[in-house]
N, C-alpha and C positions, 0 to 999 in steps of 0.2 A: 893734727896732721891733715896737711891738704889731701883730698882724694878725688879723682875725681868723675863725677855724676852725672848721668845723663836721664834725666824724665823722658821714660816711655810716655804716659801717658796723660795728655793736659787735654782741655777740652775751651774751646773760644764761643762763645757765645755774642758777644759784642763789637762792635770796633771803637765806641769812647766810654770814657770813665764817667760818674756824673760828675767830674768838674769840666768834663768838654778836652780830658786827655786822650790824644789819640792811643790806640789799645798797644801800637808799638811801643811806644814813648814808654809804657805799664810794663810790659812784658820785659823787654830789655830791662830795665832798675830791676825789676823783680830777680830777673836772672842772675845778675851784678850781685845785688844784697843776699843771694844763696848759693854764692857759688856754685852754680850750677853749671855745665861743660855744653850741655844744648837741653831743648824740652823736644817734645814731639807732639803737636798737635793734635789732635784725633776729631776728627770731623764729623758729624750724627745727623746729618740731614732729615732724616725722620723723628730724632727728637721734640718734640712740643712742635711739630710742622715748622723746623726751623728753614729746612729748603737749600739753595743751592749756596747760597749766601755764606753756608760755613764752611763750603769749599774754598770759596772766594777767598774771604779772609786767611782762609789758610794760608793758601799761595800767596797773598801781599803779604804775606809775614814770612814768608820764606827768602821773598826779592827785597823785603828790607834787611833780615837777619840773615847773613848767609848759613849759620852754622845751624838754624832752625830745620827740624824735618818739620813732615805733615802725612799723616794717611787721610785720605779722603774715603768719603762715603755713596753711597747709589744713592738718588736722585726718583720718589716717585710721585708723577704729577697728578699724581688723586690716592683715596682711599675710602673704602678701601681699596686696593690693589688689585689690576684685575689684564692679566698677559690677554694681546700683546699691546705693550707699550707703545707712543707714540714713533713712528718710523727713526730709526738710527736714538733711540734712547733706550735700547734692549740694555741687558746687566756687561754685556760683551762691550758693547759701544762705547756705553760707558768706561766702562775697565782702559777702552783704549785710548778715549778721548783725555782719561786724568792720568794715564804714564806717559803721554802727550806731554802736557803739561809740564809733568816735572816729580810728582806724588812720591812718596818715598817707598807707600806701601798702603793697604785698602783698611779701612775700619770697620765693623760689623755689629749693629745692633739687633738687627731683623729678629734675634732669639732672644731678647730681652721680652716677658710676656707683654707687659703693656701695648710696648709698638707692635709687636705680633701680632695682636689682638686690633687694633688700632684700622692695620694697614693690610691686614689679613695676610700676609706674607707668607708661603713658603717656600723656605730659599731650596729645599733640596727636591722641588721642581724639578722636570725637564726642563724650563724653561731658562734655569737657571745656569744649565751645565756646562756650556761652552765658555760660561765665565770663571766659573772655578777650575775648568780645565786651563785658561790660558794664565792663572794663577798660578797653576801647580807648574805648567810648563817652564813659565816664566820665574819661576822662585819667588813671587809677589810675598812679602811678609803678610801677613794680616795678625791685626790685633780684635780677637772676636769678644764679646758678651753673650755667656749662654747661661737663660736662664736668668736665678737669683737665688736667695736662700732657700732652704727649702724649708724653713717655717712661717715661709710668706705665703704657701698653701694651707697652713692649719690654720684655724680663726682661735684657739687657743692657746697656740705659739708664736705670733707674728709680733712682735715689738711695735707699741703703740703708738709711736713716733712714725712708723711704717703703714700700719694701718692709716692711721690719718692721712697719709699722702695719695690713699687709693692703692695701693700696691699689696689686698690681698686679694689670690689668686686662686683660691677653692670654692669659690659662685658656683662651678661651671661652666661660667663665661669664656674661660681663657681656658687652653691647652695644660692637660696632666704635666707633670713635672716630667714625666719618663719622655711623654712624647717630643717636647723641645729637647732635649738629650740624644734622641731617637732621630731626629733632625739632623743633628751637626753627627752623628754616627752613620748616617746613611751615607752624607759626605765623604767622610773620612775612608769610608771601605771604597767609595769611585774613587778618592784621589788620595792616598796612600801616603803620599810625599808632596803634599800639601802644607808651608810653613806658615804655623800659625801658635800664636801664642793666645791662650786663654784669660780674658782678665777675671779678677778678682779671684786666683787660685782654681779658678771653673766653677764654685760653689760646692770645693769638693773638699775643703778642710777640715770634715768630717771621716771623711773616707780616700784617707791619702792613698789606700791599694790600689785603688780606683786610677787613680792618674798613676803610679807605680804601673800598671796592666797599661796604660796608654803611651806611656814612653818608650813601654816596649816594645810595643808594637807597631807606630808612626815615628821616624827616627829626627823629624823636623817638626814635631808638637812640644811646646812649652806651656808656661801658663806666668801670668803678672803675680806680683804680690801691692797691686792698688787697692786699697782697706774697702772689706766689704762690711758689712754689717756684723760681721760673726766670726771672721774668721782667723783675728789676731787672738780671740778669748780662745776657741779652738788650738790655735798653738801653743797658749800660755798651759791648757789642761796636760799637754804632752813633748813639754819644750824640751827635754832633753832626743826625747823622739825627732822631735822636729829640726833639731840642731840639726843630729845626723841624716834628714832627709835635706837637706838646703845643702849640706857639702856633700852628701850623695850626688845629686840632681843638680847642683850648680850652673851646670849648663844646659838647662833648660830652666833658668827661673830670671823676671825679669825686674828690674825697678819702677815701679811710679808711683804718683803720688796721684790723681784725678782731681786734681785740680782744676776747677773751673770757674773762670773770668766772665763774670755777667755785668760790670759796670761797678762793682766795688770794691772798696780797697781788698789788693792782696792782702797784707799785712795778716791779718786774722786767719788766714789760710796754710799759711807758711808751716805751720804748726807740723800741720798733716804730714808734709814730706820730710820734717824733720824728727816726726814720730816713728814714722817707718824706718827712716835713717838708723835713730839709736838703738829701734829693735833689735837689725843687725849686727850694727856694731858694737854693742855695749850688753854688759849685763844686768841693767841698769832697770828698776820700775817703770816701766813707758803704759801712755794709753794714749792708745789707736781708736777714734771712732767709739769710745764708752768704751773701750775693753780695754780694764786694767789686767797689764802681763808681765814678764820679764824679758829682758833681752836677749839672744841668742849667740851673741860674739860670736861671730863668725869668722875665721881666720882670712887673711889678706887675700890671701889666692881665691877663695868663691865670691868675697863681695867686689875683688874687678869685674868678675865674670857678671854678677846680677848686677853690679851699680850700670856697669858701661862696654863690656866685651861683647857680653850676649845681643845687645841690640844691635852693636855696631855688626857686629856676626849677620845678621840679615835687612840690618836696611842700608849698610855701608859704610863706611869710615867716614864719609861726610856725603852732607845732603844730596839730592839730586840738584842740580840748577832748577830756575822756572824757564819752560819757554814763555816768554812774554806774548808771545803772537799767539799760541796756541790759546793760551788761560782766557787773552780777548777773545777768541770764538767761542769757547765756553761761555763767558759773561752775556755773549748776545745770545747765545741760544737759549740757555737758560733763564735769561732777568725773567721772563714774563713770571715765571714762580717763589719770585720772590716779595714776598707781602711788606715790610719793613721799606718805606721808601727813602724814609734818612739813609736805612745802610745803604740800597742801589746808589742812593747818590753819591754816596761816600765812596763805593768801589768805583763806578767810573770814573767821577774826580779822578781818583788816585791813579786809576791805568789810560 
């Protein structure tokens, strides 16, 4: 049965493939060959000091695909990070210069510990607040990262594949688990009716009451189901639990898959979204990310609402436009922070 999908959650890292394919050229086939209805970009500028560059591309991927979203991300030109920012690049400025543009809605890593740590960031700042106020004002979606698992704090729980990559977080170096928690909770009590969807379940597929108490309470907080490290085994331990919390909560749970295009073949990738897919839909053996589980079959009515309802619910039935004029002021203000001089080249080219 057709149905149809919409990816909250992709991530672009590149503009060509290594055979010198431009990353549209990629991304449309890709979308074709999965039936897919639209993806949604999510932009990480603080990732691996990727810079402004994956805003850019966002939006040229928006002016080619029309049906493509993109949330974009803040923009900081050092780290670590340290208010105030250089004149008209405050978190506000920004906020206004990329719904300019065209942006569908904001991405947030700043609570991810790495970058945290990284960039020294704390978003629930005064400094930060007149941005999340013109969010909340504004019904800005946001798609956040808070956090990670939380056996990426113990040295004798963290999966070694994790370890190896740098990502354990009980040094002392980085922030207690509570206190990034503690974070995005100081937020949430200023700005009440703030929409924002949590990815990877919040890291909270341990402690579903948890987010039960937060739905309650914030009436425009969701959370993704993009595969985290942990947390499709978590639902397999309590699936029939977890049936009933997804048709519960239906309209608060979103789809994607985090997918991300760094110059090679999708094909090997595809997997992902289509694992999460049969989760869903089927009652079928799937593994997600090392977690062998069962499926959920979820009835017709909750998987419109997470394949494709629920997003459209806050970023809109179809994309913003791009202003063209606007994304060029962005491109000059910003190039000078962009290290990669192929891509500069490659966006002006194109704009």
């Amino acid at each position: 049965m057709k149905r149809k999908i919409i990816d909250s959650h992709w991530h672009l890292y590149t503009h060509t493939d290594r055979d010198g394919r431009d990353f549209c050229e990629v991304l449309d086939k890709f979308c074709e060959e999965n039936a897919l209805a639209a993806i949604n970009i999510c932009s990480i500028p603080i990732y691996k000091d990727l810079g402004p560059a994956q805003n850019m591309l966002a939006a040229i991927y928006k002016l080619h695909n029309r049906s493509a979203y993109a949330y974009a991300g803040l923009v900081y030109p050092e780290k670590p990070f340290e208010a105030p920012m250089p004149s008209g690049m405050d978190p506000l400025s920004q906020y206004n210069e990329l719904m300019e543009i065209g942006f569908d809605g904001i991405k947030m890593l700043e609570t991810k510990p790495y970058e945290q740590k990284d960039y020294s960031v704390f978003i629930d700042d005064e400094y930060f607040e007149s941005f999340f106020a013109a969010c909340e004002e504004n019904n800005t979606h946001m798609i956040w990262h808070v956090a990670d698992p939380e056996t990426f704090w113990d040295i004798d729980r963290i999966p070694k594949r994790f370890l190896d990559k740098g990502w354990y977080y009980g040094d002392g170096s980085y922030l207690p688990l509570e206190r990034v928690y503690g974070i995005v909770y100081n937020i949430l009590e200023k700005h009440p009716r703030l929409s924002v969807h949590f990815a990877h379940f919040f890291f909270m597929s341990d402690y579903p009451e948890k987010l039960e108490e937060l739905f309650e309470k914030y009436p425009n907080v969701g959370v993704d189901i993009t595969p985290g490290a942990e947390m499709y085994g978590s639902f397999g331990k309590r699936r029939e639990f977890y049936r009933d919390f997804f048709i519960k909560y239906a309209d608060r749970i979103m789809y994607g898959s985090d997918i991300s295009y760094s110059g090679a073949g999708l094909e090997h990738l595809a997997h992902r979204g289509r694992s999460v897919q049969d989760f869903l839909t089927t009652s079928n053996g799937v593994t997600v990310i090392d977690n062998e589980t069962k499926g959920i079959s979820l009835p017709k009515e909750a998987l419109d609402k997470i394949f494709y309802q629920n997003f459209e619910k806050v970023a809109g039935n179809a994309p913003k436009p791009i202003n063209k004029e606007a994304l060029v002021r962005y491109v000059e203000k910003y190039r000078h922070l962009i290290n990669d001089q192929k891509m500069l080249d490659y966006i002006l080219k194109t704009l």
